[in-house]
C-alpha positions as CSV (number, residue, x, y, z in Angstrom):
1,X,279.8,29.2,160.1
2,X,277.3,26.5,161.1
3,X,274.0,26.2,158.8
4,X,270.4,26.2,160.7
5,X,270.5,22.7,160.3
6,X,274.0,22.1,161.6
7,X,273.5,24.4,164.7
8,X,270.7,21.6,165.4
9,X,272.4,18.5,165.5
10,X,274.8,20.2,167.7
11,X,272.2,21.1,169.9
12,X,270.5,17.4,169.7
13,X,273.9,15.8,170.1
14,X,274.1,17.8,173.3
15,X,270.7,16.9,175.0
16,X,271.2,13.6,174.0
17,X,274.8,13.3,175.2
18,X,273.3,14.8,178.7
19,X,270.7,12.7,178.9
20,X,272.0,9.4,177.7
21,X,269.9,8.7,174.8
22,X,268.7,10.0,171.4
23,X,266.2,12.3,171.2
24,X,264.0,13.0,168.2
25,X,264.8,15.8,165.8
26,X,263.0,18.9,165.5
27,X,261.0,18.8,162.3
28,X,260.9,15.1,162.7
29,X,257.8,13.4,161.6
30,X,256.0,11.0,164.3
31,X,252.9,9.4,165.4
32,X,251.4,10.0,168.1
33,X,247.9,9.4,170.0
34,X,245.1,12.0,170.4
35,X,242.2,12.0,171.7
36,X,242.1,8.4,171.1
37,X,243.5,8.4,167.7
38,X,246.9,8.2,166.2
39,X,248.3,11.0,163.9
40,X,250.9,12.2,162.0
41,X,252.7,15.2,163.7
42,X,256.1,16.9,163.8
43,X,258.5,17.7,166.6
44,X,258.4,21.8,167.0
45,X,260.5,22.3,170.3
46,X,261.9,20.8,173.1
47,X,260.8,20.9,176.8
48,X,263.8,20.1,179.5
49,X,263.1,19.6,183.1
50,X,263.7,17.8,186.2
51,X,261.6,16.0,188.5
52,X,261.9,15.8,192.1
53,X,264.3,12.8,191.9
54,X,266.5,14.8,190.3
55,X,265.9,12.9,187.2
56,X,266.0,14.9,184.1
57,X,262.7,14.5,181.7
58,X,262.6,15.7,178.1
59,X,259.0,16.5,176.5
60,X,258.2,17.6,173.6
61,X,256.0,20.2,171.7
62,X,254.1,18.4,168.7
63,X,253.0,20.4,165.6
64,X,250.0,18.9,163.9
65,X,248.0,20.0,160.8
66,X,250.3,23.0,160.7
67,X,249.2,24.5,164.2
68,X,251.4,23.2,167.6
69,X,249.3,21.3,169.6
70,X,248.8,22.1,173.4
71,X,250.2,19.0,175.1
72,X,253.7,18.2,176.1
73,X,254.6,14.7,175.0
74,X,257.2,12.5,177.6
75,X,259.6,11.0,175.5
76,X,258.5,7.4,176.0
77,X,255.6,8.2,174.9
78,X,256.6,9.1,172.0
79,X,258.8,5.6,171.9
80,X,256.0,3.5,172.6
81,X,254.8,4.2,169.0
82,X,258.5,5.3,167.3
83,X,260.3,2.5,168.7
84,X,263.7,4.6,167.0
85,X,264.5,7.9,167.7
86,X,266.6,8.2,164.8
87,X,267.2,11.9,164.8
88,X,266.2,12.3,160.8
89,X,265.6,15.8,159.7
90,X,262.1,16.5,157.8
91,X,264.4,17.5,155.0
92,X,265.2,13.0,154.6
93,X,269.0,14.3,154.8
94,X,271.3,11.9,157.0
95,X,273.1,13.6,158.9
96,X,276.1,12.4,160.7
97,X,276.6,13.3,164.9
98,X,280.4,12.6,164.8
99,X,281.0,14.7,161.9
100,X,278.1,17.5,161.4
101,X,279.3,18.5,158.2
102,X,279.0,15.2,156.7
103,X,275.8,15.4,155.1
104,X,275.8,12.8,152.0
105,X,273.2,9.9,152.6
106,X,269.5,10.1,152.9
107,X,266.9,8.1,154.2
108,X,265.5,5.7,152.3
């Protein structure tokens, strides 16, 4: 039986592996700008669609200060200020794509 956690890497592993790149972890810590400023916020959710190229886009919900806030974030947006989408849990636990249940490392 997959843990909470687990069933999210899957998940992450997936949209990455669909669209080519990593994606940031929900729960994940990172700045971002607003209304002028730049915070500290956490992923809460994902938003998946396509344009009319047919190019897929990922967004993303942003919780800040405990609430989510309103705005959709493109995910180089997001880059231009976390040049590493490294797909760390809040929790600082490493775990490994290739082998979910794999869990030993953390971040230092």
């Amino acid at each position: 039986m997959f843990s909470q956690q687990q069933f999210w890497d899957w998940v992450e592993n997936n949209i990455a592996d669909a669209l080519g790149y990593p994606v940031f972890s929900i729960g994940q810590e990172v700045l971002f700008e607003r209304f002028g400023q730049i915070v500290l916020g956490e992923i809460e959710s994902y938003v998946i669609g396509v344009e009319e190229d047919s190019e897929t886009s990922l967004q993303y919900w942003l919780c800040f200060d405990g609430e989510t806030w309103g705005n959709c974030y493109s995910h180089e947006e997001l880059l231009k200020l976390n040049p590493i989408a490294n797909n760390l849990p809040r929790s600082r636990r490493y775990h490994d794509r290739q082998n979910p249940t794999d869990c030993n490392g953390t971040r230092d």
